[in-house]
Biopython code that builds the backbone (N, CA, C, O; Angstrom):
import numpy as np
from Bio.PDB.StructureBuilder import StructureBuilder

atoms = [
    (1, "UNK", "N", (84.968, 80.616, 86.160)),
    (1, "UNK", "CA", (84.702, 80.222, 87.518)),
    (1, "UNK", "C", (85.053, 78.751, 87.736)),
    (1, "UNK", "O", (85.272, 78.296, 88.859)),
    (2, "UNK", "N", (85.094, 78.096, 86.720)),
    (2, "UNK", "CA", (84.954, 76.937, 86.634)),
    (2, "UNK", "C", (86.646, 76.257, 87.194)),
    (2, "UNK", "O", (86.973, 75.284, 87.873)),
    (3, "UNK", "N", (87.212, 77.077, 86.672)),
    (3, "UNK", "CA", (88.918, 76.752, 86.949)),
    (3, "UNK", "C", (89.431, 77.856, 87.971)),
    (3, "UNK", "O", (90.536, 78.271, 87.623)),
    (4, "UNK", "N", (89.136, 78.226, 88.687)),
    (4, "UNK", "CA", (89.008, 79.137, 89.740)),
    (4, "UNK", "C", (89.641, 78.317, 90.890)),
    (4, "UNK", "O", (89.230, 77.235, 91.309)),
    (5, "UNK", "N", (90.744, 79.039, 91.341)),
    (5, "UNK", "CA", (91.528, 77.797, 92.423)),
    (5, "UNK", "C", (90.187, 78.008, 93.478)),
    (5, "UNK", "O", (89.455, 78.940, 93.146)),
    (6, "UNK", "N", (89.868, 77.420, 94.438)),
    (6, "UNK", "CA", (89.296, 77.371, 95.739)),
    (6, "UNK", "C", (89.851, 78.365, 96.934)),
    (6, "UNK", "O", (89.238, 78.689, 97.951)),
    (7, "UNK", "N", (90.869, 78.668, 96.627)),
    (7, "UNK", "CA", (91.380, 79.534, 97.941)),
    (7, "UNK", "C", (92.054, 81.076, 97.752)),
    (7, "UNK", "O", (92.026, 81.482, 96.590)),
    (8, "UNK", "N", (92.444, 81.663, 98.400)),
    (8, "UNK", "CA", (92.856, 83.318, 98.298)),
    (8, "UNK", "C", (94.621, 82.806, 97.795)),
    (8, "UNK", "O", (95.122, 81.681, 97.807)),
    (9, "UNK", "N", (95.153, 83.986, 97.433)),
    (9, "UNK", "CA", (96.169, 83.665, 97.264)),
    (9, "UNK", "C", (96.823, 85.270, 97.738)),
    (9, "UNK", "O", (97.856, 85.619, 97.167)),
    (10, "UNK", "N", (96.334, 86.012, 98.556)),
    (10, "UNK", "CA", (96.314, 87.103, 98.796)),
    (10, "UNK", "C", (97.540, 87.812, 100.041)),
    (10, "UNK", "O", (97.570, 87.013, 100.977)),
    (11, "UNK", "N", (98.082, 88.482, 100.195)),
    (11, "UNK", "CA", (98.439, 88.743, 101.199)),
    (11, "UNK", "C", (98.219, 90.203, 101.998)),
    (11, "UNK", "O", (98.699, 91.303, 101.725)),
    (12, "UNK", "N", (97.322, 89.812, 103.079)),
    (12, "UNK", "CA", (96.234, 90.849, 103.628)),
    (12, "UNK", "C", (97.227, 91.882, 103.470)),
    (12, "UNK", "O", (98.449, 91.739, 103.510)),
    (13, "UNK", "N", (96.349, 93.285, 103.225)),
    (13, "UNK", "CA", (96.908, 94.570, 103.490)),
    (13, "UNK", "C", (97.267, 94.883, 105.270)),
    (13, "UNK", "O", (96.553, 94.525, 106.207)),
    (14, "UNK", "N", (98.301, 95.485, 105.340)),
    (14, "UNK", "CA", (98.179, 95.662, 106.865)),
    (14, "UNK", "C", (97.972, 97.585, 106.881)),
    (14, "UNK", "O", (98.226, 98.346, 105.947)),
    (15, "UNK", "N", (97.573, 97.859, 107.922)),
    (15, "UNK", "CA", (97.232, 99.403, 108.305)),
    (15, "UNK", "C", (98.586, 99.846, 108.522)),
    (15, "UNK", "O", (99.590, 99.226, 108.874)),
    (16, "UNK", "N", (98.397, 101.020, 108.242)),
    (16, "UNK", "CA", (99.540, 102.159, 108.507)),
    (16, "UNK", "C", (100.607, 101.673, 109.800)),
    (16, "UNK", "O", (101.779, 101.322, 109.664)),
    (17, "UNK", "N", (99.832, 101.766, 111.065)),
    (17, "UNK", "CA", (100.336, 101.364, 112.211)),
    (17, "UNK", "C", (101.297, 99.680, 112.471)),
    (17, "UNK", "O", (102.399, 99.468, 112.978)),
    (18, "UNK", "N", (100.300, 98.769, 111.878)),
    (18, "UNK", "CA", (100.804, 97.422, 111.361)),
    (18, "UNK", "C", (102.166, 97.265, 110.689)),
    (18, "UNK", "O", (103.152, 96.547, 110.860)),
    (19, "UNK", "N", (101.734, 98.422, 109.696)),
    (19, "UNK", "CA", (103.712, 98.431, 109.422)),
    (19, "UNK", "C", (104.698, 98.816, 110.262)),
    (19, "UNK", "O", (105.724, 98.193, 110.537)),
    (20, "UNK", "N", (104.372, 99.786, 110.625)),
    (20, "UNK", "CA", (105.239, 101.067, 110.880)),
    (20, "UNK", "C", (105.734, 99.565, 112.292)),
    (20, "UNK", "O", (106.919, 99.236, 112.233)),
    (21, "UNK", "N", (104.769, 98.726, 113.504)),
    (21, "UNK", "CA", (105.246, 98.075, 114.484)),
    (21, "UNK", "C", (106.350, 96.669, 113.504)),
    (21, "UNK", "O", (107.244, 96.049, 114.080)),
    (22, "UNK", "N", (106.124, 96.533, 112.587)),
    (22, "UNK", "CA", (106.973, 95.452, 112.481)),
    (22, "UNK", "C", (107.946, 95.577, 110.766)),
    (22, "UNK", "O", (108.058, 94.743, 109.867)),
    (23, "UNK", "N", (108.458, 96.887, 110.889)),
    (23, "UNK", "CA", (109.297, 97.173, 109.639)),
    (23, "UNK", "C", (110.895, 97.264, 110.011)),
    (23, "UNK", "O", (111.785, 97.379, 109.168)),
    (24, "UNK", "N", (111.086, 97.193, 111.378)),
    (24, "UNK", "CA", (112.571, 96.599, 112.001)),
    (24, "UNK", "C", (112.921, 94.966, 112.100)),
    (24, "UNK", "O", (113.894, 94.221, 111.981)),
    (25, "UNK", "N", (111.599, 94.902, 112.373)),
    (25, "UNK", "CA", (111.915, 93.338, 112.907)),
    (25, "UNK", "C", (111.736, 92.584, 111.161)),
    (25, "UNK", "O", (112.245, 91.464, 111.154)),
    (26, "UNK", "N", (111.207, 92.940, 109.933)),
    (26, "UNK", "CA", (110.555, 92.642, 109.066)),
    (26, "UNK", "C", (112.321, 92.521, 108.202)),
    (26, "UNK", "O", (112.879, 91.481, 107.850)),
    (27, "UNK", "N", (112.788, 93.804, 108.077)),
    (27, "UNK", "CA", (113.732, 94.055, 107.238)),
    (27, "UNK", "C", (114.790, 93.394, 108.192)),
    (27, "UNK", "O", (115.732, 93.071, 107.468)),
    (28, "UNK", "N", (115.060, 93.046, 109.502)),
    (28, "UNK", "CA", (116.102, 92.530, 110.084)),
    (28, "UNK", "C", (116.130, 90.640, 109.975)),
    (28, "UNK", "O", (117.079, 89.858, 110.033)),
    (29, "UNK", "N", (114.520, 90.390, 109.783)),
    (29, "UNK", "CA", (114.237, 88.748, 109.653)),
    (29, "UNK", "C", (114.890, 88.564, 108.199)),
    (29, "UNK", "O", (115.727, 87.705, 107.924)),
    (30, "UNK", "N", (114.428, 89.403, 107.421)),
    (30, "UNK", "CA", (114.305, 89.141, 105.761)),
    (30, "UNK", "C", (116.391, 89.000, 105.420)),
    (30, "UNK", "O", (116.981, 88.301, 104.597)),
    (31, "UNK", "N", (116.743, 89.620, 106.072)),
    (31, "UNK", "CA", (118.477, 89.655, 105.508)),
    (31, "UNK", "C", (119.043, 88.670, 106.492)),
    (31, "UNK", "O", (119.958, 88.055, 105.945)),
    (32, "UNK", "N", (118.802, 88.183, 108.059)),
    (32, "UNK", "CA", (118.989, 87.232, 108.766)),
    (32, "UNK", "C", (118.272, 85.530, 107.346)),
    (32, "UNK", "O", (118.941, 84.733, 106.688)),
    (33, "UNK", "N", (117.339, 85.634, 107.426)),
    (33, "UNK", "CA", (116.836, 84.551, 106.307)),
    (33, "UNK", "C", (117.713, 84.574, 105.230)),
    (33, "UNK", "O", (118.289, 83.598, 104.749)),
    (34, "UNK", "N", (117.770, 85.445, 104.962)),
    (34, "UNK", "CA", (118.337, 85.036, 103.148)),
    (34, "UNK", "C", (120.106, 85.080, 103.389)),
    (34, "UNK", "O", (120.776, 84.887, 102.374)),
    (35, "UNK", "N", (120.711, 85.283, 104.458)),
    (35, "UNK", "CA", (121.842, 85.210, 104.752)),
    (35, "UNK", "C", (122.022, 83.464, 105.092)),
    (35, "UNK", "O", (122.758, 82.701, 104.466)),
    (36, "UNK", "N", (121.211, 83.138, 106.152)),
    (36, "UNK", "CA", (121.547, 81.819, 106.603)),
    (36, "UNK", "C", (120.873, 80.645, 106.017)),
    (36, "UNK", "O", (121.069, 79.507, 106.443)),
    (37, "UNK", "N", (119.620, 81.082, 104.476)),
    (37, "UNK", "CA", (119.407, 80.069, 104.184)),
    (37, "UNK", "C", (120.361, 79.437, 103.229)),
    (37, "UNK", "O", (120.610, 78.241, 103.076)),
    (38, "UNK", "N", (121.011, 80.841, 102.406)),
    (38, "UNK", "CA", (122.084, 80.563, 101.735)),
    (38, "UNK", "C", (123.181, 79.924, 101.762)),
    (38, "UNK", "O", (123.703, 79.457, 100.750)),
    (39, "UNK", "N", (123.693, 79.824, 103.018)),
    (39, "UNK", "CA", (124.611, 78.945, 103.991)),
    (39, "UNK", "C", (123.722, 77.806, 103.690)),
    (39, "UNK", "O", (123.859, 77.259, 102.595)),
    (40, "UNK", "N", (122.823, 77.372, 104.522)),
    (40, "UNK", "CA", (122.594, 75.793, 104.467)),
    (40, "UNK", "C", (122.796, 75.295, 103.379)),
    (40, "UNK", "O", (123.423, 74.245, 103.241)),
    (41, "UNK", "N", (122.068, 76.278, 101.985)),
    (41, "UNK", "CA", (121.845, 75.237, 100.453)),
    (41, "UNK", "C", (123.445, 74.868, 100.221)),
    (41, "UNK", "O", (123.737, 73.731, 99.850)),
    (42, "UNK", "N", (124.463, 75.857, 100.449)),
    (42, "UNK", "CA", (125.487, 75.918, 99.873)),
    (42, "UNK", "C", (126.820, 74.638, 100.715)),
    (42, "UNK", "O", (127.972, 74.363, 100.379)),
    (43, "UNK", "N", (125.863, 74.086, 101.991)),
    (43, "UNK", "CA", (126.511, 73.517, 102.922)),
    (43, "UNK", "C", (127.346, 74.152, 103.500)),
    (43, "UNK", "O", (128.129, 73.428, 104.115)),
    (44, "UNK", "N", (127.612, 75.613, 103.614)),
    (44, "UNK", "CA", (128.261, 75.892, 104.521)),
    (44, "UNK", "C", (127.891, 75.531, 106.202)),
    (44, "UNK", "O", (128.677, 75.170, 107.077)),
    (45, "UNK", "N", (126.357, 75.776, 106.300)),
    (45, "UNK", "CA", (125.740, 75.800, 107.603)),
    (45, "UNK", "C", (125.407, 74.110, 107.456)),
    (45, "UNK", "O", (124.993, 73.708, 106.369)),
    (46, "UNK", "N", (125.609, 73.122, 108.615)),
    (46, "UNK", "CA", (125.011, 71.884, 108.301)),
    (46, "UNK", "C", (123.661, 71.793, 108.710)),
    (46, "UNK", "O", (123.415, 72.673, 109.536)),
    (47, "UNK", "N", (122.833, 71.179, 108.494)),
    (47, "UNK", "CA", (121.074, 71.195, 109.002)),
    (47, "UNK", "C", (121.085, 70.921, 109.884)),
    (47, "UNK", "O", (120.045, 71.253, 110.454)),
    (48, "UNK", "N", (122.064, 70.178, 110.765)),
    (48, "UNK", "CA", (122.071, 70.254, 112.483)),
    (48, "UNK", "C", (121.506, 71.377, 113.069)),
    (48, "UNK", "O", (120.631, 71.422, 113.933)),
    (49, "UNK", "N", (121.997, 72.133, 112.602)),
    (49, "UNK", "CA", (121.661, 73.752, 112.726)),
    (49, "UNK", "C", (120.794, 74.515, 112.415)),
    (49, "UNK", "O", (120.913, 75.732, 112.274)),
    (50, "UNK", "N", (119.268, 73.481, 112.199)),
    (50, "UNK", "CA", (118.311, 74.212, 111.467)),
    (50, "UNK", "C", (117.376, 74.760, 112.964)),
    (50, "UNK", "O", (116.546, 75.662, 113.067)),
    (51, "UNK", "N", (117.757, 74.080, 113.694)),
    (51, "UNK", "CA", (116.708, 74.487, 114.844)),
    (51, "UNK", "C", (117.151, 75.682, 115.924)),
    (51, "UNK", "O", (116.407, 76.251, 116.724)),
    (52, "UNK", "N", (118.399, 75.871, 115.739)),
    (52, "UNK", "CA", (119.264, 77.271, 116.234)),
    (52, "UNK", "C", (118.780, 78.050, 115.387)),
    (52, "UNK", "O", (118.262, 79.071, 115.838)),
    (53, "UNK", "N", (118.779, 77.851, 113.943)),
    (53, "UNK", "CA", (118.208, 78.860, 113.038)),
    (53, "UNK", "C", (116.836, 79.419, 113.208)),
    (53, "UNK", "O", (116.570, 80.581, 113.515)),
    (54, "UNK", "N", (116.065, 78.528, 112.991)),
    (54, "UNK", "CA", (114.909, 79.131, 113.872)),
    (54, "UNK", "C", (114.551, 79.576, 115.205)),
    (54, "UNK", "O", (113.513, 80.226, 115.331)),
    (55, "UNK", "N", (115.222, 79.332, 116.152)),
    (55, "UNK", "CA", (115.351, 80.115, 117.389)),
    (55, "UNK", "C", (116.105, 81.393, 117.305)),
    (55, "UNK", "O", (115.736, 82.311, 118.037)),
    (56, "UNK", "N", (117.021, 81.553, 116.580)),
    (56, "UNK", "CA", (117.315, 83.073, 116.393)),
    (56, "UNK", "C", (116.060, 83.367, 115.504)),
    (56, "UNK", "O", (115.445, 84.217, 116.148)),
    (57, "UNK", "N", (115.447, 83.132, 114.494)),
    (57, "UNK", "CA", (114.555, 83.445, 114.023)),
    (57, "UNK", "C", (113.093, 84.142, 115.434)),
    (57, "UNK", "O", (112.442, 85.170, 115.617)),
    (58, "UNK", "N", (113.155, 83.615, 115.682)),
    (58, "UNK", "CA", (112.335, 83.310, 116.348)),
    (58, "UNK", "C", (112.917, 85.083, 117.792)),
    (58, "UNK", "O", (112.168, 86.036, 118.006)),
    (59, "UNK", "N", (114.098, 84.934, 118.321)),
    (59, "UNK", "CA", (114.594, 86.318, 118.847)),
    (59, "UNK", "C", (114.863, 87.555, 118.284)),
    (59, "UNK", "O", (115.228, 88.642, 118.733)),
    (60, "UNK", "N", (114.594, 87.123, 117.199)),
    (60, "UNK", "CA", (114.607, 88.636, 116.338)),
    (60, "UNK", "C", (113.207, 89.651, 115.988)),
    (60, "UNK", "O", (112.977, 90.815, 115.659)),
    (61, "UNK", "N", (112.461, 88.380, 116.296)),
    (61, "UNK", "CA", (110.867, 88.746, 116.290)),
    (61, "UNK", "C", (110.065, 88.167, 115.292)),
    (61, "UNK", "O", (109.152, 88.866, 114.853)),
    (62, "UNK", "N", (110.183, 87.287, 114.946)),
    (62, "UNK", "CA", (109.230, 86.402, 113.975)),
    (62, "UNK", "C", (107.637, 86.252, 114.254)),
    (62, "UNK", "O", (106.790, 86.264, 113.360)),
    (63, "UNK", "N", (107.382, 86.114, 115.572)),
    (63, "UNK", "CA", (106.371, 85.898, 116.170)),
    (63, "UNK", "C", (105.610, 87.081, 115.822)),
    (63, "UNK", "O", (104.565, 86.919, 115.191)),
    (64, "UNK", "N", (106.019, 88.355, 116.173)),
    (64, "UNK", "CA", (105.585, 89.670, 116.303)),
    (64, "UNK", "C", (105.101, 89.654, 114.509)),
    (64, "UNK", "O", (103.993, 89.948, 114.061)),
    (65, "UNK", "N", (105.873, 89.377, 114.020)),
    (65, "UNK", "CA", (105.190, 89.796, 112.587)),
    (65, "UNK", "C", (103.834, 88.420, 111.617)),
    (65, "UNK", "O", (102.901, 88.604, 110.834)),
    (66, "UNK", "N", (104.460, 87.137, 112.259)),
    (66, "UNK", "CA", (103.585, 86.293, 111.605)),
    (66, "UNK", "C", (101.968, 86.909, 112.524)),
    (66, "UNK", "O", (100.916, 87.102, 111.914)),
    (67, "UNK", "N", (102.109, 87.098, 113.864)),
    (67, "UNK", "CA", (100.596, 87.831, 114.664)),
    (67, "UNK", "C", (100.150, 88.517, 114.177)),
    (67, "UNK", "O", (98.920, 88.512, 114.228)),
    (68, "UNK", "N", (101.143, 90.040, 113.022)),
    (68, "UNK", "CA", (100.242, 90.761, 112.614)),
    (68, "UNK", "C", (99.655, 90.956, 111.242)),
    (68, "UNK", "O", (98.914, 91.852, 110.839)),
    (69, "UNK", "N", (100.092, 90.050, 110.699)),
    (69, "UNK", "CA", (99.531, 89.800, 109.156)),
    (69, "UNK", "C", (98.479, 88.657, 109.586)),
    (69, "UNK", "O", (97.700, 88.245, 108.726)),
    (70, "UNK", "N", (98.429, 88.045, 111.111)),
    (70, "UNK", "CA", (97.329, 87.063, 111.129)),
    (70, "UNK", "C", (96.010, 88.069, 111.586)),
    (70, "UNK", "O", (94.829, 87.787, 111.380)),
    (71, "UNK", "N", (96.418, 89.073, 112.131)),
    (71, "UNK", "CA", (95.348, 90.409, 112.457)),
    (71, "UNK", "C", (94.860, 90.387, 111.012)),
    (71, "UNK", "O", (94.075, 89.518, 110.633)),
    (72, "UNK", "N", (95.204, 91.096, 110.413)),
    (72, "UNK", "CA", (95.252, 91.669, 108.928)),
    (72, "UNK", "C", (94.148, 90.418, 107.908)),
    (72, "UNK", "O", (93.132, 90.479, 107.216)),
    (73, "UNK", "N", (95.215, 89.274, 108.413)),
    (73, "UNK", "CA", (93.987, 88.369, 107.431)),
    (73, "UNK", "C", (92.905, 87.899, 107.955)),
    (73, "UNK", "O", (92.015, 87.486, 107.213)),
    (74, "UNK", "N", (92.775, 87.870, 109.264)),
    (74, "UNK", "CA", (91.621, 87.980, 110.007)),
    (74, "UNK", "C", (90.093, 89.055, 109.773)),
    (74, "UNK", "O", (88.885, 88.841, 109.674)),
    (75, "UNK", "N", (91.060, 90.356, 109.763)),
    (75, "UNK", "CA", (90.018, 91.466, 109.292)),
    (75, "UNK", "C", (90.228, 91.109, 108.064)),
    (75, "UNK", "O", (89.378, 91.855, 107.579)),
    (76, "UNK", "N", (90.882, 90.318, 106.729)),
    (76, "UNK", "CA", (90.427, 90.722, 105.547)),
    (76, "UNK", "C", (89.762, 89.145, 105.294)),
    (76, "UNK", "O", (89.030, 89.172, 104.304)),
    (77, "UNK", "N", (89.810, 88.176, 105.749)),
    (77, "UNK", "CA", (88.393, 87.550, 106.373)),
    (77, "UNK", "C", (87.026, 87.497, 106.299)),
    (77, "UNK", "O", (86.317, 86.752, 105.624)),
    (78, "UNK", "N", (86.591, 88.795, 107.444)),
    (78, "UNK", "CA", (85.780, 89.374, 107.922)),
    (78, "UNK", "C", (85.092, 90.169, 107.185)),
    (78, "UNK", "O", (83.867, 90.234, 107.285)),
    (79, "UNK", "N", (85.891, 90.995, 106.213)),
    (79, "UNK", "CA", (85.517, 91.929, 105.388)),
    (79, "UNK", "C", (85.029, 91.134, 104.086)),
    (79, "UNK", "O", (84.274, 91.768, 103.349)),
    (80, "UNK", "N", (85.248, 90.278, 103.838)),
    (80, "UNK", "CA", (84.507, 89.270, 102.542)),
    (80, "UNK", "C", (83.412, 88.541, 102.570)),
    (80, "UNK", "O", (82.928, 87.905, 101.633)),
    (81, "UNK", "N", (82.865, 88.674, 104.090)),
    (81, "UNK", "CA", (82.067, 87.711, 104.326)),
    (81, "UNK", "C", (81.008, 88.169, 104.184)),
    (81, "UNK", "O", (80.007, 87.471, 104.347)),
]
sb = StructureBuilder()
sb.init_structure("model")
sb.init_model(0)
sb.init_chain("A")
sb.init_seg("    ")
for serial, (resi, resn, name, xyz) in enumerate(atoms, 1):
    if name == "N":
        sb.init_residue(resn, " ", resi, " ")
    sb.init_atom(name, np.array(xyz, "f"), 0.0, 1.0, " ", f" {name:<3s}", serial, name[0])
structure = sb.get_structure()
């Protein structure tokens, strides 16, 4: 207990439904990300371009999925307390 970090390191379970609303937008963010971060490291993309990056981020549905894992850790939260 003694060396026990202080915080969760968890990533809430989401419900059946939770997936099923954000497994387009989830698998379409995840290959958009790893496509264009790869570009920046490699300098193809210059970091000028980091804030376009996140605005397409951001139209593809980013929002929609960071809301529902904040549901999720909310109820798993709740449920520890």
């Amino acid at each position: 207990m003694k060396y026990q970090f202080p915080t969760m390191n968890v990533t809430p379970l989401l419900t059946d439904e939770e997936k099923d609303a954000i497994t387009a937008n989830d698998e379409q963010l995840n290959k958009y990300f790893e496509s264009s971060v790869a570009k920046f490291i490699i300098g193809e993309t210059p970091m000028s371009q980091w804030d376009a990056f996140l605005e397409e981020l951001g139209k593809i549905g980013s929002q929609k999925v960071i809301d529902t894992y904040q549901v999720a850790l909310d109820r798993l939260k709740n449920n520890i307390k």
